[in-house]
C-alpha positions in Angstrom: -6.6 14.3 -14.9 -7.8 17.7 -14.6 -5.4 20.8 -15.3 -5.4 21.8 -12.0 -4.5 18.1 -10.5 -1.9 17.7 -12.5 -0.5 21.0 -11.3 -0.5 19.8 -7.7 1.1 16.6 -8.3 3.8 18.1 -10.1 4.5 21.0 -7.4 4.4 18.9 -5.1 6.9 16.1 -6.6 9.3 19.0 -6.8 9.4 20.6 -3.6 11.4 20.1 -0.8 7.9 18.8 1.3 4.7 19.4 1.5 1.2 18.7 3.3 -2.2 18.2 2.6 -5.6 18.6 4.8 -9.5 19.0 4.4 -10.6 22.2 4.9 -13.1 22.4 7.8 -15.7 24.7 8.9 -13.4 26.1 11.8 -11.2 26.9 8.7 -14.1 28.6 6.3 -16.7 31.6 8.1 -19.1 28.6 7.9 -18.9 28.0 11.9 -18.8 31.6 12.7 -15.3 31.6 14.2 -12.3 34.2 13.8 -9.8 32.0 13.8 -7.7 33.3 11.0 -5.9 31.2 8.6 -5.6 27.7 8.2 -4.2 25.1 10.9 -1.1 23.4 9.6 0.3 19.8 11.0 2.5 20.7 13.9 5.0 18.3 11.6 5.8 20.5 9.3 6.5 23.0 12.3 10.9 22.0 10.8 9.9 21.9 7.3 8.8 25.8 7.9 11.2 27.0 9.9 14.2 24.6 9.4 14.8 23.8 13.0 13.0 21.4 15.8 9.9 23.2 17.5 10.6 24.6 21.2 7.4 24.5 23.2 6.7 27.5 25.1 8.0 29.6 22.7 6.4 31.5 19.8 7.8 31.5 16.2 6.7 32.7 12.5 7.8 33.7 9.2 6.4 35.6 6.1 6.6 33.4 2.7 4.9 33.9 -0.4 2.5 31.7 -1.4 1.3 31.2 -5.2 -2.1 29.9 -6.1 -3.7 27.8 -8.9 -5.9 30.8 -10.0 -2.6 32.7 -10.2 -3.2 34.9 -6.9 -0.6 35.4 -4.8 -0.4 35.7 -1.2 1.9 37.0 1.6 1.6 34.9 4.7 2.8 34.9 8.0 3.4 31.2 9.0 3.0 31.4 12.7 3.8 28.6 15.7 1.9 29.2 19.2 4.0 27.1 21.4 3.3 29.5 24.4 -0.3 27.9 24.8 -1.9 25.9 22.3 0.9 24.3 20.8 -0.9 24.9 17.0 0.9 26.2 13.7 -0.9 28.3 11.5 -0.7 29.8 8.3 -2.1 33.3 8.0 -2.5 37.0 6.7 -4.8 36.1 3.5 -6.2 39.3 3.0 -9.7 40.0 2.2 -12.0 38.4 -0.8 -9.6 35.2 -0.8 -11.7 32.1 -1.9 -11.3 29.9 -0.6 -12.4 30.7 3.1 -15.9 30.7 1.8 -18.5 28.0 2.6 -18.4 26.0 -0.3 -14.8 25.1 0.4 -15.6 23.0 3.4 -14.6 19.3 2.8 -12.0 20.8 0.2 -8.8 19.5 -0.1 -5.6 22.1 0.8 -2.2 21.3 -0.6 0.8 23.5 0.4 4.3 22.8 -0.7 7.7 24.2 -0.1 9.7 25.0 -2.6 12.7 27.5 -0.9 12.5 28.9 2.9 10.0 32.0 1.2 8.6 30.4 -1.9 5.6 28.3 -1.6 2.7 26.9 -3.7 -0.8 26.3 -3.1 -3.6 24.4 -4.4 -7.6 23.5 -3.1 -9.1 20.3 -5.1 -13.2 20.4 -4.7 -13.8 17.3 -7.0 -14.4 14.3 -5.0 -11.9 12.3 -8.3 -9.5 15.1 -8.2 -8.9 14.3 -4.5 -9.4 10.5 -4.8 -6.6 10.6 -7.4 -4.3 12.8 -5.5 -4.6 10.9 -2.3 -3.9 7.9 -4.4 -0.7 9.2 -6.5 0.7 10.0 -3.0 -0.5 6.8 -1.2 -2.3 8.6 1.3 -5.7 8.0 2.7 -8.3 10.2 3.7 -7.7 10.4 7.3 -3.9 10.2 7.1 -3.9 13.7 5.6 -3.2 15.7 7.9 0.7 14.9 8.0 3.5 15.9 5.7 4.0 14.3 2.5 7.3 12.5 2.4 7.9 13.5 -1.2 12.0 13.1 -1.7 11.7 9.8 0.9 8.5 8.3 -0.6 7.8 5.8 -2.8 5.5 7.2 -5.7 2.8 4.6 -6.9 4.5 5.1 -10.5 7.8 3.6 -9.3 6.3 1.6 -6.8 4.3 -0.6 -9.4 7.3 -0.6 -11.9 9.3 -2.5 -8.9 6.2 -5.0 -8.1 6.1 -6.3 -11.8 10.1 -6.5 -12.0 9.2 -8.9 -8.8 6.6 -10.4 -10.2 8.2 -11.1 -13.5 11.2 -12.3 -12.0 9.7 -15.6 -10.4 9.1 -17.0 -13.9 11.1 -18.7 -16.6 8.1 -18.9 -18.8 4.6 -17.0 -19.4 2.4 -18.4 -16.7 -1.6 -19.2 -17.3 -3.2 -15.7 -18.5 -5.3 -16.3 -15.4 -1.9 -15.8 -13.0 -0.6 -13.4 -15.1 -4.3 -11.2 -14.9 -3.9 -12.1 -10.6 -0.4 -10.7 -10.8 -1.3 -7.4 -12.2 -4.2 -6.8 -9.8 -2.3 -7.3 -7.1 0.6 -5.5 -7.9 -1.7 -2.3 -9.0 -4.1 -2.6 -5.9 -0.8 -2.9 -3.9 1.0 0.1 -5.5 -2.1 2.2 -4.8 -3.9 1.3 -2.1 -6.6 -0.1 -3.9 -9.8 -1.8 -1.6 -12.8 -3.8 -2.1 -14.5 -0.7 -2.0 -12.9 1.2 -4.8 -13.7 -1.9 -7.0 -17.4 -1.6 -6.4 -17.8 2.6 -6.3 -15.3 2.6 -9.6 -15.5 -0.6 -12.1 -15.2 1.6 -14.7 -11.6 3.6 -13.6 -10.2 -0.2 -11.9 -10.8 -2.4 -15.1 -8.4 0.1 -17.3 -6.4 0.2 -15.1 -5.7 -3.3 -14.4 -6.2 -3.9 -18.5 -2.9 -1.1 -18.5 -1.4 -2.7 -15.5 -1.2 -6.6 -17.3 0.2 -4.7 -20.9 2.7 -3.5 -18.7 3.8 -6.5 -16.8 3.4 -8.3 -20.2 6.3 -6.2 -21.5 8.5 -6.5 -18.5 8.0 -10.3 -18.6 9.0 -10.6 -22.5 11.9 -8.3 -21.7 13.0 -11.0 -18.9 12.2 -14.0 -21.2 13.4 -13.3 -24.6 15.7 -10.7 -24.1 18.7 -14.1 -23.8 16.9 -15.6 -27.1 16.9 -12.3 -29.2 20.9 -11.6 -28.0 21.6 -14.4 -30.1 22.2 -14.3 -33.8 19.3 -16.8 -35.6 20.8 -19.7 -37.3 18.2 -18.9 -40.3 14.8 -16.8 -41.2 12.9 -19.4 -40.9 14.0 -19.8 -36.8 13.4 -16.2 -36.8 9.9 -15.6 -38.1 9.2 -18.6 -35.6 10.3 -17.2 -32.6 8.3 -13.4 -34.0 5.2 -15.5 -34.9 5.4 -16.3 -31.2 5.9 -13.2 -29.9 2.7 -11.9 -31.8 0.4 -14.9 -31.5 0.7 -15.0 -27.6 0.2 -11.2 -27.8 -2.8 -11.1 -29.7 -4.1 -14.3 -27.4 -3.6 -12.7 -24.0 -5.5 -9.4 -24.7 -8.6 -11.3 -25.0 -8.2 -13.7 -21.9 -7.6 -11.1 -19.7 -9.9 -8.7 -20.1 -12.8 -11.5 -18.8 -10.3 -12.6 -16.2 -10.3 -8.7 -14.8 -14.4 -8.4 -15.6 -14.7 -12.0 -13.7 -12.9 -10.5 -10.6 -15.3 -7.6 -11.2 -18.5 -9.3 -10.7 -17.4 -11.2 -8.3 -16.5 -8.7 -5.8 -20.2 -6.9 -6.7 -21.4 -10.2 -5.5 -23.1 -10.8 -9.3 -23.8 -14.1 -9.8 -22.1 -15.4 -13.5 -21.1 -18.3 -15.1 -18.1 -18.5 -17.9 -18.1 -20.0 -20.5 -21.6 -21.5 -20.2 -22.9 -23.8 -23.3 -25.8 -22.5 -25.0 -27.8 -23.5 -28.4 -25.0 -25.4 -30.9 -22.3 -25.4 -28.8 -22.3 -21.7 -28.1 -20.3 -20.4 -25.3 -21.4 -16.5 -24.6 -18.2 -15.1 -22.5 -20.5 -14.5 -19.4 -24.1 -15.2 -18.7 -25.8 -14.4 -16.0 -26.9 -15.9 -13.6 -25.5 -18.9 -14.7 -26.2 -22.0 -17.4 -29.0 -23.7 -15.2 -31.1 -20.9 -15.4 -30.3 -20.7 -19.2 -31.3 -24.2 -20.0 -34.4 -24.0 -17.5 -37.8 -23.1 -19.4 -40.0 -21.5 -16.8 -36.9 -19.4 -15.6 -38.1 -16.1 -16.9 -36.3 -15.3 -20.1 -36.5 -10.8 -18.7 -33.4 -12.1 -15.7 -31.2 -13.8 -18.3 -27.8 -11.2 -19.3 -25.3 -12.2 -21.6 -22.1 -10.4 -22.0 -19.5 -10.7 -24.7 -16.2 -9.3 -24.1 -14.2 -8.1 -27.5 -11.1 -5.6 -26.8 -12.1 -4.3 -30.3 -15.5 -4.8 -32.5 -15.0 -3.2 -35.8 -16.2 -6.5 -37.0 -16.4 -9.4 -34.6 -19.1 -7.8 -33.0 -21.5 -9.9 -34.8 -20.0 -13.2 -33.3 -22.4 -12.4 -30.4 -25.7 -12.3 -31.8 -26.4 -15.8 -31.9 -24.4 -17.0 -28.8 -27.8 -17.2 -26.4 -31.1 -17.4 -28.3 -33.3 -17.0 -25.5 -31.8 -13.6 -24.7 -32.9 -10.9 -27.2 -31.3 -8.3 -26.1 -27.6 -8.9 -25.5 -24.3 -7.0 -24.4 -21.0 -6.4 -25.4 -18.4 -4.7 -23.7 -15.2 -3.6 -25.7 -12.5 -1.4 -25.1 -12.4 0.5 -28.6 -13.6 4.0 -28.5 -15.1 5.6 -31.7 -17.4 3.3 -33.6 -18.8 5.2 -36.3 -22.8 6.0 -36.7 -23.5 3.3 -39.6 -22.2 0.2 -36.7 -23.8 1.8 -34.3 -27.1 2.1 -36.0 -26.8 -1.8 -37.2 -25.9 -2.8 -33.6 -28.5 -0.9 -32.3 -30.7 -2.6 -34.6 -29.9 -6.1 -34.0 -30.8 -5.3 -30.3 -26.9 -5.4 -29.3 -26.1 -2.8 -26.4 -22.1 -1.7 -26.7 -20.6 -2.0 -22.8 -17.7 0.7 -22.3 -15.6 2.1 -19.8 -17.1 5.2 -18.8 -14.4 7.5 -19.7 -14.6 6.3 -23.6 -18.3 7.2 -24.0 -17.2 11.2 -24.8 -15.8 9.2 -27.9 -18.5 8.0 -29.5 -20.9 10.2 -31.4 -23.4 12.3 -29.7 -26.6 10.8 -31.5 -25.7 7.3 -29.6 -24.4 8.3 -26.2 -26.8 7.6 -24.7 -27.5 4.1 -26.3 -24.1 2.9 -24.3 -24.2 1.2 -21.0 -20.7 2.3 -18.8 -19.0 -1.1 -16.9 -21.3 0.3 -13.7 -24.5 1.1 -15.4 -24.4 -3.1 -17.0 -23.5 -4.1 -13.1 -26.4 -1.7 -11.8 -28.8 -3.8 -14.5 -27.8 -7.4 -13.6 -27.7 -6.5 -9.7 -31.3 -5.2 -10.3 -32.3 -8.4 -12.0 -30.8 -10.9 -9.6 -32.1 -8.7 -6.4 -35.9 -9.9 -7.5 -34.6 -13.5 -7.6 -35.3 -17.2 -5.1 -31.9 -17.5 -3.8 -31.5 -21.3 -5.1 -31.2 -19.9 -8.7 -28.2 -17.5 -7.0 -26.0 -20.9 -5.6 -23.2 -21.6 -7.3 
C-alpha cells in the first residue's frame, strides 16, 4: 500500500464524511473549458454546509483544504441552486497540479474533518484506486456519492463478522475443502470481489484468500477448543494430546488449502487441470495440466504437458517434485516462501525446476534470479497459451 493510500484511507476513516470522484476533462484544461474548480456530489451539499439544500438559492463557504504534497489551499465551496443546481469546489489558485492533463481519469478524495478544515488527496495508480475503492466498498461508477464513513461497514470489520458466522455453524473443523469455500466467500463478499478480479489479479486474490482461511482458522479453534482448554487436564499426557492436535491439523490444513484456492483459480481462467493425477510409480504431481489422459497418451505432444507442485515452503521439499511426471522436463512449483538463497536457486534452476510466486514476493528473491521466477499470472498466461493450440477433445473433462 503506497504512502500516499494509506494517507487517504486513514483521513478518510476519521472524518466526519467524505467523497470521492474521477477527475474528468471538464475538470482538467484538457477540454478547453473555464469551468473552475471541481464539481462535487450535490450529496454532500449538508455535509458542507450543515443544513438541507434550498433550490433557487445560492450558497458557499471558504475552508481550507490540505493536500498530500503538503500544499494547502483556500477554497470557496460554492452551491448554484439559482440555475444549475451544481456544487462546486473552487478558488485553487494558479500552478495547482492537479488541473493538468495527466490528471484525467484520476481519482479525487475530499474529506471533512471540522466545518473549515478539510483534506485532500488524487490517486493516479490504477492499484492505488482499485484498493481504495475496495477498502470502502465502492465501485467505480458509484463514486460519485458520499462515503458513509461513521455509518459504513469497513471490509476489515465486515469480514471479521462473516468468519464469526461462518465459524459459528460448526461444532467441528469441516473438510479443508469447505473450510477453503468458506473463506472465499466470506473475502469476495466483504470486498466486492468478481469473477473478474480473479482473472486480472491471481496473484493479489490467492494471498488473500491463503490470509483470509489462517484467519477463519483461528476464529474456528477459538470457537472449538476455547470449552476444552477452560478445563483443567486430568494429566500431561491428555494435554500434549489435545496440543499434538492442535499442531498436526495446523500444519495439515496449510498445504490443502493452498491447491484448493489455486484449483478455484484455474478454474475460473477456464484452464483445463486435473488433481491429483497418477503418474510413473504411483506419483501424484499436485496439478497437471491438462489432465492424466493426455499424460498417459504417447503421441500427445510431450511441449503441452504442465505440472505444478504446490509447497507453502521449499527450503527442502522442493526436490519431492522432480520425479513426480517423467515425461515433463521442465516442471513448476509454486510456494509461498519469499527469499530462497542463490545456492537453491542455482540447483533448482539446474534441475530444470521453475519456482511459481505470488507476484509481490518476487522483490525478495535475489536480483541474479528474478527473472528466472514465473508470478501466479505469468504460469496461467503459459498453460492458457499451451491449451489455446489444442483439439478440444483433449480439453473435456
Amino acid at each position: 500500500m503506497s504512502e500516499i493510500l494509506n494517507s487517504a484511507i486513514k483521513s478518510v476513516g476519521n472524518s466526519q464524511g467524505a467523497f470521492c470522484r474521477f477527475i474528468t476533462a471538464n475538470d482538467t484544461h484538457a477540454s478547453g473549458s473555464h469551468q473552475a474548480g471541481f464539481l462535487m456530489p450535490i450529496a454532500a451539499y449538508q455535509l458542507i454546509f450543515n443544513k438541507h439544500r434550498i433550490r433557487g438559492v445560492n450558497e458557499d463557504k471558504w475552508v481550507t483544504v490540505r493536500w498530500q504534497d503538503d500544499r494547502t489551499t483556500n477554497n470557496r465551496m460554492i452551491y448554484y441552486g439559482k440555475a444549475k443546481n451544481e456544487l462546486r469546489i473552487t478558488r485553487f489558485g494558479e500552478k495547482f497540479p492537479f488541473f493538468e492533463e495527466d490528471h484525467v481519469g484520476d481519482l479525487l478524495i475530499i474529506a471533512k474533518h471540522t466545518d473549515e478544515d478539510y483534506s485532500g488527496y488524487v490517486l493516479s495508480t490504477e492499484e492505488d484506486i482499485e484498493t481504495f475503492l475496495a477498502y470502502f466498498n465502492l465501485s467505480p461508477d458509484k463514486t460519485n456519492q458520499l462515503i458513509e464513513v461513521n455509518e459504513m461497514e469497513k471490509p476489515n470489520a465486515k469480514i471479521a463478522h462473516l468468519l464469526n458466522e461462518f465459524a459459528s455453524r460448526f461444532t467441528d473443523f469441516p473438510e479443508t475443502k469447505i473450510m477453503s469455500e468458506g473463506a472465499r466467500e466470506c473475502f469476495n463478499k466483504a470486498y466486492r470481489i468478481v469473477i473478474d478480479d480473479i482473472i486480472r489479479k491471481p496473484d493479489d486474490i490467492i494471498m488473500n484468500w491463503y490470509e483470509t482461511e489462517e484467519r477463519l482458522f483461528k476464529c474456528m479453534e477459538e470457537q472449538i477448543y476455547s470449552s476444552m482448554i477452560s478445563q483443567p487436564f486430568g494429566s500431561v499426557e491428555h494435554f500434549a494430546e489435545i496440543a499434538n492436535k492442535v499442531l498436526n491439523r495446523r500444519k495439515s490444513r496449510a498445504g490443502k488449502s493452498l491447491e484448493h484456492h489455486l484449483a478455484n483459480i484455474f478454474r475460473t481462467n477456464d484452464i483445463v487441470f486435473e488433481e491429483q493425477a497418477v503418474t510413473e510409480n504411483n506419483n501424484k504431481p499436485d496439478f497437471l495440466f491438462p489432465n492424466s489422459e493426455c499424460y498417459h497418451n504417447i503421441i500427445f505432444p510431450t511441449e503441452n504437458l504442465t505440472m505444478l507442485g504446490v509447497k507453502t515452503s521449499c527450503k527442502d521439499r522442493w526436490r519431492q517434485v522432480l520425479n513426480e511426471a517423467e515425461r515433463i522436463k521442465n516442471k513448476h512449483l509454486f510456494t509461498l516462501q519469499p527469499g530462497i538463497s542463490k545456492n537453491q536457486l542455482k540447483e533448482m534452476k539446474d534441475a530444470n525446476l521453475t519456482l511459481v510466486v505470488p507476484h509481490k514476493n518476487i522483490c525478495t528473491f535475489p536480483e541474479d534470479y528474478q527473472d528466472f521466477l514465473f508470478d501466479l499470472s505469468s504460469f496461467i498466461g503459459l498453460v492458457r497459451k499451451k491449451q489455446e493450440t489444442l483439439p478440444k477433445y483433449y480439453l473435456l473433462n
